[in-house]
C-alpha positions in Angstrom: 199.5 6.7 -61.1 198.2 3.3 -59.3 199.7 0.4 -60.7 197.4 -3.0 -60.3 200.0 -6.1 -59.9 200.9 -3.3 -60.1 201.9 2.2 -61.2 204.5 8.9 -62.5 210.9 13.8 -63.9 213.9 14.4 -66.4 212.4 11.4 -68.4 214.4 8.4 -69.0 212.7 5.6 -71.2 214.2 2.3 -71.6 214.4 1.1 -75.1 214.7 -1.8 -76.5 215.1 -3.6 -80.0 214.1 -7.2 -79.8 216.0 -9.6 -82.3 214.6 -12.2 -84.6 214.8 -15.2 -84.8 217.9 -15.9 -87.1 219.4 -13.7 -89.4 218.0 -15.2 -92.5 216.4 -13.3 -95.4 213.1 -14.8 -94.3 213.2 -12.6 -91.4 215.0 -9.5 -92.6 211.9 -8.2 -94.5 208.3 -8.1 -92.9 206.7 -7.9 -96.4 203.6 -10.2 -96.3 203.5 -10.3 -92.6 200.5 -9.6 -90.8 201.2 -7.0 -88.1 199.7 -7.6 -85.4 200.3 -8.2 -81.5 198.6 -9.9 -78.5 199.4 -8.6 -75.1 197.9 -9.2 -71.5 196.5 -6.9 -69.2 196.8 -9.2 -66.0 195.2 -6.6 -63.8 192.0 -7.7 -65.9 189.1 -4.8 -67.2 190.9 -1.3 -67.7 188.6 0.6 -65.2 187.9 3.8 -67.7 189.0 4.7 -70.9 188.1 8.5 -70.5 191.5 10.2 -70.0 189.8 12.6 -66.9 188.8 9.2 -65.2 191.8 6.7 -65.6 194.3 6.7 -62.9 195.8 3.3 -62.9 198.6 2.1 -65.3 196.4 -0.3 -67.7 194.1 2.0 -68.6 196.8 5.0 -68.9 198.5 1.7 -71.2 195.4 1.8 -73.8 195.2 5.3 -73.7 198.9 6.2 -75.1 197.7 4.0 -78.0 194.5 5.5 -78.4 195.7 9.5 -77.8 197.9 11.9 -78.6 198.7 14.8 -76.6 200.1 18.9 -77.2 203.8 16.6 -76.9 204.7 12.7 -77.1 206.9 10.5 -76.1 209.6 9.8 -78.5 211.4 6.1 -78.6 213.8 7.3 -76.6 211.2 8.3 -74.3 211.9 12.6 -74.2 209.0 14.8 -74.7 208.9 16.0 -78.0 205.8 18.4 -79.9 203.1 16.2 -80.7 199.9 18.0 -81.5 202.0 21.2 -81.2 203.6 22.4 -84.2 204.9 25.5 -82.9 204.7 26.8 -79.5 205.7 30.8 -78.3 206.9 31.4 -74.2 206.4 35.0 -72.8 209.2 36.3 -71.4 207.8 35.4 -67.8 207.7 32.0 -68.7 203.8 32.0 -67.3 202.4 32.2 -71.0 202.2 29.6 -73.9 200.6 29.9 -76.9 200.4 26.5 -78.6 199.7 26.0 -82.9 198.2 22.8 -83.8 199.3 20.9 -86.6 197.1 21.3 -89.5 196.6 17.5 -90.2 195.6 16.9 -87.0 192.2 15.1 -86.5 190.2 12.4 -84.9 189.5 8.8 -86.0 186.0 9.8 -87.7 187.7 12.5 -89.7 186.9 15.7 -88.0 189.9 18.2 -87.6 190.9 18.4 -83.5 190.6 21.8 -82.5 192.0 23.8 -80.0 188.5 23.8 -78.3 189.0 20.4 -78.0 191.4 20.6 -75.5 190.1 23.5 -73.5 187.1 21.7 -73.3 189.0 18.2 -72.0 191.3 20.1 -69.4 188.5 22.0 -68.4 186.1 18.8 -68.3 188.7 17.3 -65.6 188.9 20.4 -63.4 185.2 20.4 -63.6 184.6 19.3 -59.6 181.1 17.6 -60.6 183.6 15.2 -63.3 184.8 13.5 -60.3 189.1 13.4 -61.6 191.2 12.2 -59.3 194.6 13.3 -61.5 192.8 16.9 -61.4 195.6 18.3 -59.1 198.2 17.4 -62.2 196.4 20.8 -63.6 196.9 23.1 -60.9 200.0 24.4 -62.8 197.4 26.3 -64.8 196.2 29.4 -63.4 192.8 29.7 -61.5 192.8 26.0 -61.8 193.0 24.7 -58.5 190.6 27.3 -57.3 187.9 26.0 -60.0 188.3 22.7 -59.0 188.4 22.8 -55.3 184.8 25.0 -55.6 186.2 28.2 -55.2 186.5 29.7 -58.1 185.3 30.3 -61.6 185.4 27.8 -64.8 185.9 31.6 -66.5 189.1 32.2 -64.6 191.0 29.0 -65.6 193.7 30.0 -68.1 193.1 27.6 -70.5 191.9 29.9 -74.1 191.1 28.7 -77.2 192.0 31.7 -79.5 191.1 30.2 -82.8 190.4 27.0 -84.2 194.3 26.3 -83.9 195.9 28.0 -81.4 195.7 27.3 -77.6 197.1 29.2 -75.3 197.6 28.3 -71.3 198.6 30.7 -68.4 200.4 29.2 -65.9 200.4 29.9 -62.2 203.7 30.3 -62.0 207.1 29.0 -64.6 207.7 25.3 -64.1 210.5 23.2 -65.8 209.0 20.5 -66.8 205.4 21.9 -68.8 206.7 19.5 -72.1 206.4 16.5 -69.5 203.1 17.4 -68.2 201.5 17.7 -71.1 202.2 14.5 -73.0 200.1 12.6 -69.5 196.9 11.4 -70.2 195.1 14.2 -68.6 196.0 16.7 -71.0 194.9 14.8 -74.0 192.0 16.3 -75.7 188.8 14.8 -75.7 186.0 16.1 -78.5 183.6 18.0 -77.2 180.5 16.8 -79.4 181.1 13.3 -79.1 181.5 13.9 -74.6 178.4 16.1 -74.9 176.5 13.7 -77.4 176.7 10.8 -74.9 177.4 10.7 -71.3 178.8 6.8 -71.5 180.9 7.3 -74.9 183.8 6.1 -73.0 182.4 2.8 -72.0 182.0 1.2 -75.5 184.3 0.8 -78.9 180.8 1.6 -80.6 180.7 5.7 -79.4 184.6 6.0 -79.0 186.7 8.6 -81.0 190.1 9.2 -80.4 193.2 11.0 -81.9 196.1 8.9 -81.8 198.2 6.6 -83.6 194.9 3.8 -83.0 191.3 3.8 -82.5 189.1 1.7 -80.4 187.4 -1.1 -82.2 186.3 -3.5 -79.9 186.4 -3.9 -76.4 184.3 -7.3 -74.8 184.7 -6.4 -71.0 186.4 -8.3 -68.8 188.1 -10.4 -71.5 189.8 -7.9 -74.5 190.4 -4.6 -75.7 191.2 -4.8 -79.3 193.0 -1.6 -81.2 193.7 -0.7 -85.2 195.4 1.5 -86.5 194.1 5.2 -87.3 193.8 5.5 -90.8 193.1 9.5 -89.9 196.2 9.9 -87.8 199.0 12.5 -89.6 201.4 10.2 -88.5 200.6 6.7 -89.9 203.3 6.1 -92.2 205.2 5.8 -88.7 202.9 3.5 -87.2 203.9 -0.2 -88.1 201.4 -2.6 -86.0 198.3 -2.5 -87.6 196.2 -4.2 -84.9 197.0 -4.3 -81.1 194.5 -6.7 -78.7 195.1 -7.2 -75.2 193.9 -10.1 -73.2 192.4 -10.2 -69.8 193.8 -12.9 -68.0 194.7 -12.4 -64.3 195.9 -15.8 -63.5 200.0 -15.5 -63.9 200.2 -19.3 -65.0 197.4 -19.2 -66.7 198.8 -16.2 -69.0 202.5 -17.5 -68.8 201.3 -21.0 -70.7 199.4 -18.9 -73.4 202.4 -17.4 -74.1 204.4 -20.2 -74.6 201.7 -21.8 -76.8 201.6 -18.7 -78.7 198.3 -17.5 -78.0 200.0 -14.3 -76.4 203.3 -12.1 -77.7 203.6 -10.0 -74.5 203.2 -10.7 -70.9 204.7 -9.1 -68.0 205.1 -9.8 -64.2 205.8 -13.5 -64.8 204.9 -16.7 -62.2 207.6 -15.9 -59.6 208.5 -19.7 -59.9 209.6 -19.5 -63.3 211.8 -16.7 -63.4 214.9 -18.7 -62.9 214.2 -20.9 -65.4 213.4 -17.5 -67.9 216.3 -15.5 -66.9 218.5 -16.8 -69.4 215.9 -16.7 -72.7 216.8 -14.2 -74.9 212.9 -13.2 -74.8 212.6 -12.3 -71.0 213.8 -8.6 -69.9 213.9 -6.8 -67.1 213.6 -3.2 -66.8 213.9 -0.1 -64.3 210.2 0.8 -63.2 209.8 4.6 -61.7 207.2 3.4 -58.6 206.5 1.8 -55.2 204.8 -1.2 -53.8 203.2 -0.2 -51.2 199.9 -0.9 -48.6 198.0 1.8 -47.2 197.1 2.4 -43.8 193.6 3.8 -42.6 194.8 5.9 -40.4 191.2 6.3 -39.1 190.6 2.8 -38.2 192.1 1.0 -35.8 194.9 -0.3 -35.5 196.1 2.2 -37.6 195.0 5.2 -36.2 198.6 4.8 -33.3 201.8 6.2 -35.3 203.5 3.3 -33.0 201.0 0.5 -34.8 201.7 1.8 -38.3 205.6 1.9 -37.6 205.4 -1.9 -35.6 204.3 -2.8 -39.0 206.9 -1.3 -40.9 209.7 -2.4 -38.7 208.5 -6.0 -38.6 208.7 -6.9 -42.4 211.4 -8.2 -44.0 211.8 -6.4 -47.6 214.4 -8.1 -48.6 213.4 -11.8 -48.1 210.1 -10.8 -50.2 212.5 -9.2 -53.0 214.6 -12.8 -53.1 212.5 -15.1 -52.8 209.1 -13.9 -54.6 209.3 -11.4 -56.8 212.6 -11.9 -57.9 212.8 -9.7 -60.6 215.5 -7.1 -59.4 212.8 -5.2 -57.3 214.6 -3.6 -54.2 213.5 -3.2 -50.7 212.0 0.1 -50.0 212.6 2.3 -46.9 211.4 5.3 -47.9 208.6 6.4 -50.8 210.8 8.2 -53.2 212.4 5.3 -55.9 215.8 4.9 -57.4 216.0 7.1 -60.5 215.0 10.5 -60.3 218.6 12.5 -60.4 218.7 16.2 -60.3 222.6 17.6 -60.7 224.0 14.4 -61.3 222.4 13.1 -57.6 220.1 10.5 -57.3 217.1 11.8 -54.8 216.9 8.0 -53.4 220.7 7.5 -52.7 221.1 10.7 -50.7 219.1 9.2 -47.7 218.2 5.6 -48.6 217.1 3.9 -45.8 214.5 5.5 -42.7 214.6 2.3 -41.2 215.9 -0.8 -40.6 213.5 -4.0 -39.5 213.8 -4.6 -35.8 211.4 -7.0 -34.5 212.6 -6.3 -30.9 211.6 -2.8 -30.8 208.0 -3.2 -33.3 206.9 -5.3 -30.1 207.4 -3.1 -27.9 206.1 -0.5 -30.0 202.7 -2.9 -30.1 202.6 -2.5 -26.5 202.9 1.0 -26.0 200.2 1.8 -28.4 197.8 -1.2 -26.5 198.1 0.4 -23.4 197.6 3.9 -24.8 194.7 2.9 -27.0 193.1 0.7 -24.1 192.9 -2.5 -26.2 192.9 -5.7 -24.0 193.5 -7.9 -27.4 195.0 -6.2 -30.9 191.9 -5.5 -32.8 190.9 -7.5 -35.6 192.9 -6.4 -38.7 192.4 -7.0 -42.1 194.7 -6.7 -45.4 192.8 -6.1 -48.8 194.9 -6.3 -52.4 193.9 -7.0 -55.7 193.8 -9.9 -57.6 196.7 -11.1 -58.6 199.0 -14.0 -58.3 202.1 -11.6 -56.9 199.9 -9.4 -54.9 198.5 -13.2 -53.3 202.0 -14.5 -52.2 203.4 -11.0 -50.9 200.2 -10.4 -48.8 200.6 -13.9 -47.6 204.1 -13.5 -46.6 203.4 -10.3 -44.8 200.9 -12.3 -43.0 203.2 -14.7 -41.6 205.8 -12.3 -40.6 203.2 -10.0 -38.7 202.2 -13.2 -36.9 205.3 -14.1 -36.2 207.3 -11.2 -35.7 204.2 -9.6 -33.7 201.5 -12.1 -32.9 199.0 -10.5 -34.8 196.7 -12.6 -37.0 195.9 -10.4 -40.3 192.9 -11.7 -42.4 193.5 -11.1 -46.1 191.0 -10.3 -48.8 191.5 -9.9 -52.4 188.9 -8.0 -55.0 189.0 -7.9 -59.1 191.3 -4.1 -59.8 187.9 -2.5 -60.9 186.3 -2.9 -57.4 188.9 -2.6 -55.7 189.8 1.1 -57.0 186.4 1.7 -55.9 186.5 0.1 -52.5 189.9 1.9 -51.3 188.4 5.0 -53.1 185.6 5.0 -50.5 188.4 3.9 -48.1 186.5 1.1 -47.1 189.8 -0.9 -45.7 191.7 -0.6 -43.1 195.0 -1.6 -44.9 195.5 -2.1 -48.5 197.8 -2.7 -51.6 198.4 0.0 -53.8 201.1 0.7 -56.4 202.2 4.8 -57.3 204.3 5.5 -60.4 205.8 8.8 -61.2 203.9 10.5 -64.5 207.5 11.5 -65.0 210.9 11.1 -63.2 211.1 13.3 -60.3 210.3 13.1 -56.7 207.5 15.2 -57.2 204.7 13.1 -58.5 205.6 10.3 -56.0 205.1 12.7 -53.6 201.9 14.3 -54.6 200.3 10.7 -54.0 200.0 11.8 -49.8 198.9 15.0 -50.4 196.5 15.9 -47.7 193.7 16.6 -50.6 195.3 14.6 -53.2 192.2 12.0 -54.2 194.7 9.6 -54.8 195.5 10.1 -50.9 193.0 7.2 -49.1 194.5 7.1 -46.2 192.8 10.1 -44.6 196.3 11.4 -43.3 196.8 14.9 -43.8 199.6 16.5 -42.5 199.8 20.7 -43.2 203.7 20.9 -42.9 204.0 18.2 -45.5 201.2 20.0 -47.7 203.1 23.3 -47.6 207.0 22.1 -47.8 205.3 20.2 -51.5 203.7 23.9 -52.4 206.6 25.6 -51.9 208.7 23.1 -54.1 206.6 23.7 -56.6 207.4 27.2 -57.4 211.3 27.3 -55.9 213.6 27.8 -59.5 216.2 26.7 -57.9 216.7 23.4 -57.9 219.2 22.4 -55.0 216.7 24.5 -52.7 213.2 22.6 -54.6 215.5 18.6 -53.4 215.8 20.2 -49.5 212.3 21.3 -49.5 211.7 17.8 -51.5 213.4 15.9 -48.7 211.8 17.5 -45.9 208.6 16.6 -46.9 209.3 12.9 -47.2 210.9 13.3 -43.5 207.7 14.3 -42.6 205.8 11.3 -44.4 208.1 9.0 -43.0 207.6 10.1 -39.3 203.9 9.3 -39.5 204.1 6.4 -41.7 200.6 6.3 -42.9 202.0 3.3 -45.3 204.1 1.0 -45.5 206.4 0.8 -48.4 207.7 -2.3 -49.4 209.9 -2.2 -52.6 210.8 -0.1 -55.6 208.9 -1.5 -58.9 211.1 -3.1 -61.6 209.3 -4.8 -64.6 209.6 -8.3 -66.1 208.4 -9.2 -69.3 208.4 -11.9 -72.1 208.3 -11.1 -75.3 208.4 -13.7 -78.7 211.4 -12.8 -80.8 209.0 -12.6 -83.4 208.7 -8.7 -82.9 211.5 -5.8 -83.1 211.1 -2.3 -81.9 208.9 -2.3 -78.7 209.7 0.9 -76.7 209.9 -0.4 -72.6 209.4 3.1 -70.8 210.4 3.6 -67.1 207.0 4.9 -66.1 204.9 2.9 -68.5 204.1 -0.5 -70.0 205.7 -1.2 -73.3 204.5 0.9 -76.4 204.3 -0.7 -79.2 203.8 1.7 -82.3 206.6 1.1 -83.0 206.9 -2.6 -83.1 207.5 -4.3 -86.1 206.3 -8.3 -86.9 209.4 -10.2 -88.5 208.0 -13.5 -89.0 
């Protein structure tokens, strides 16, 4: 999913319990404390609140407050039945049958229904809805074929059988179906309220939901403010009553409201105070399942000569951008796969780490072979686009200099609020761009998926067929030494043409007042904060 400063598995979830203040009685009980939390969204405006729409990590951030799925994360961040009270496998593994919890309903009362979910999965794979995360579905049978306009809306095996039961054929078994279905794609959206208003996902005023909160306010572009669903079966379990998230992009701006208390929560601090943070018991760093990346146009020039897009690649120094700006144990990325995902006890990453090294000696010459076979008399005019942010701002700007300097070419940079942006890079209106991709869960796979010849994520306009087909057969080989070859292959193939450049492998920093216990920081999401309880 596309992370805006910013974000995708065996699932490993980071958790951790932040202390109070002192050990005192005063803060040992949270009787007669008002629980409630103030975070920041520093991309700014979550871009859609409808789970078949939202594709970038602040939005998905609202929505695991706002939804709840077949399964849910637990605290220690495994998939565990949500929705689901019972489910039944064929003996093909190809058939589930799914019973829904009784208690189960949305925020204005009304029982969820298994209707409701065949309705919202089908709704995605709908090709006139538009979902870019559609191809998360094609697991399901006849799906693909539905949503690429080939096939019949009848023919997806997605069934409601009664009120309460669900069941799903899949295409073929997969290993992971429990991880799948607790992503914001599969949550269930109900059907009267999507068919009463074709905008109810734009305002707090038409919003229902099923999850541990419901939407009560939401001023655009400055706050999204959740409560706790009264309706939800599992509120005795939901400590923080009230959950509001600023909009504030500037990172010193949003840094000095939390220090004056006017925020509890904020994440990718000002790189220039991180050394003076990184002792304060508040500030923590955690493992973050993604890459920072720009895209190349590989239908524009410059980018349209492999030799261009690698020049590029082998003319930045990662490591200097690592040290010296973000500095929050992010490491330098030569390759697309991050640290993390481990099958058999192996770490995908650290069985080939590195497909290049920087070598400004050979990216010049690589600049003049692809002049001379493009024609060019002078490099054409190249542009960098990235969304606003303070980070985003000093990385571009250092990869400025070092293409000037390392290659004599002058990049012009332009930055855009994350709403317009997705938008722009959607139409791929750029020539080379920032973009962020975290796995939906920890595996190579859905870091993969993201170049996918017709992934929509893909806005690069590279399509490569043996890369396509070395992903589709991973997808149904069982075993899974044979599914990491066939894994590795592909991103062999990715990082021969290079239609991006990677840069380094996400971690997360965050401050957060000592005044709460109990937020959950996952390794593919921002902190979740059910949980959380207000000591003081």
């Amino acid at each position: 999913m596309k992370k805006p400063f910013a974000g995708l598995l065996v699932l490993i979830m980071v958790m951790s319990v932040l202390s109070a203040c002192s050990g005192n009685s005063k803060t040992s009980s949270t009787e007669g404390v008002k629980q409630e939390m103030t975070m920041n969204a520093a991309s700014g405006e979550p871009p859609s609140l409808d789970p078949a729409l939202a594709t970038d990590t602040t939005s998905g951030w609202i929505l695991d407050h706002l939804y709840e799925g077949l399964y849910m994360k637990n605290k220690s961040g495994d998939s565990v039945k949500g929705l689901a009270k019972d489910v039944k496998v064929s003996k093909d593994k190809k058939v589930y049958t799914f019973k829904l919890r009784d208690d189960a309903k949305w925020s204005d009362g009304d029982p969820v229904k298994a209707q409701d979910f065949e309705y919202a999965w089908k709704h995605v794979l709908d090709p006139k809805t538009g979902s870019s995360f559609a191809f998360y579905m094609y697991y399901i049978k006849g799906a693909e074929a539905y949503n690429k306009g080939k096939g019949s809306v009848e023919d997806v095996g997605v069934k409601a059988l009664d009120d309460k039961t669900l069941q799903v054929d899949l295409a073929a078994p997969i290993g992971f179906i429990e991880k799948l279905l607790s992503f914001w794609v599969y949550y269930p959206v109900k059907k009267e309220t999507a068919e009463g208003s074709k905008n109810w996902a734009a305002e707090a005023k038409d919003y229902v939901s099923n999850g541990p909160y419901k939407l009560t306010e939401w001023k655009h572009n400055r706050s999204v403010v959740i409560e706790k669903n009264k309706n939800y079966y599992g509120k005795d379990d939901v400590k923080m009553e009230k959950v509001t998230w600023k909009m504030v992009n500037d990172a010193t701006t949003y840094y000095q409201m939390y220090k004056s208390g006017e925020l509890d929560l904020i994440q990718t601090l000002p790189s220039d105070v991180i050394s003076q943070e990184k002792d304060n018991k508040e500030y923590k760093v955690t493992p973050y399942f993604g890459t920072y990346m720009y895209m190349f146009n590989v239908d524009k020039e410059p980018f349209n000569n492999q030799k261009v897009r690698e020049a590029f690649n082998l003319a930045i120094n990662r490591k200097m951008i690592t040290d010296k700006i973000t500095q929050a144990g992010e490491k330098p990325a030569q390759g697309f796969v991050p640290y993390g995902a481990e099958v058999g006890g192996k770490d995908f990453r650290k069985e080939k780490e590195q497909y290049f090294q920087e070598d400004v000696k050979k990216a010049k010459q690589l600049i003049k072979e692809a002049m001379k076979e493009e024609g060019w008399s002078k490099f054409p005019d190249t542009e960098l686009k990235y969304n606003t942010l303070d980070s985003n701002k000093k990385i571009a700007e250092a990869v400025q200099e070092m293409l000037k300097k390392n290659l004599g070419v002058d990049v012009k940079l332009t930055n855009q609020e994350w709403k317009t942006y997705l938008d722009t890079t959607k139409q791929k209106n750029f020539q080379m761009a920032r973009m962020g991709w975290i796995g939906i869960y920890v595996d190579p796979t859905p870091i993969l998926d993201y170049y996918l010849g017709d992934s929509p994520n893909n806005r690069t306009n590279w399509v490569n067929p043996k890369y396509d087909k070395l992903l589709a057969q991973s997808k149904t080989e069982q075993n899974e030494q044979k599914r990491m070859e066939l894994l590795h292959q592909a991103e062999d193939v990715l990082m021969k043409d290079l239609p991006f450049m990677p840069v380094y492998y996400y971690s997360n920093n965050y401050l957060t007042s000592s005044k709460f216990k109990g937020v959950v920081y996952p390794v593919n999401r921002y902190p979740y904060v059910r949980w959380a309880e207000k000591t003081e």
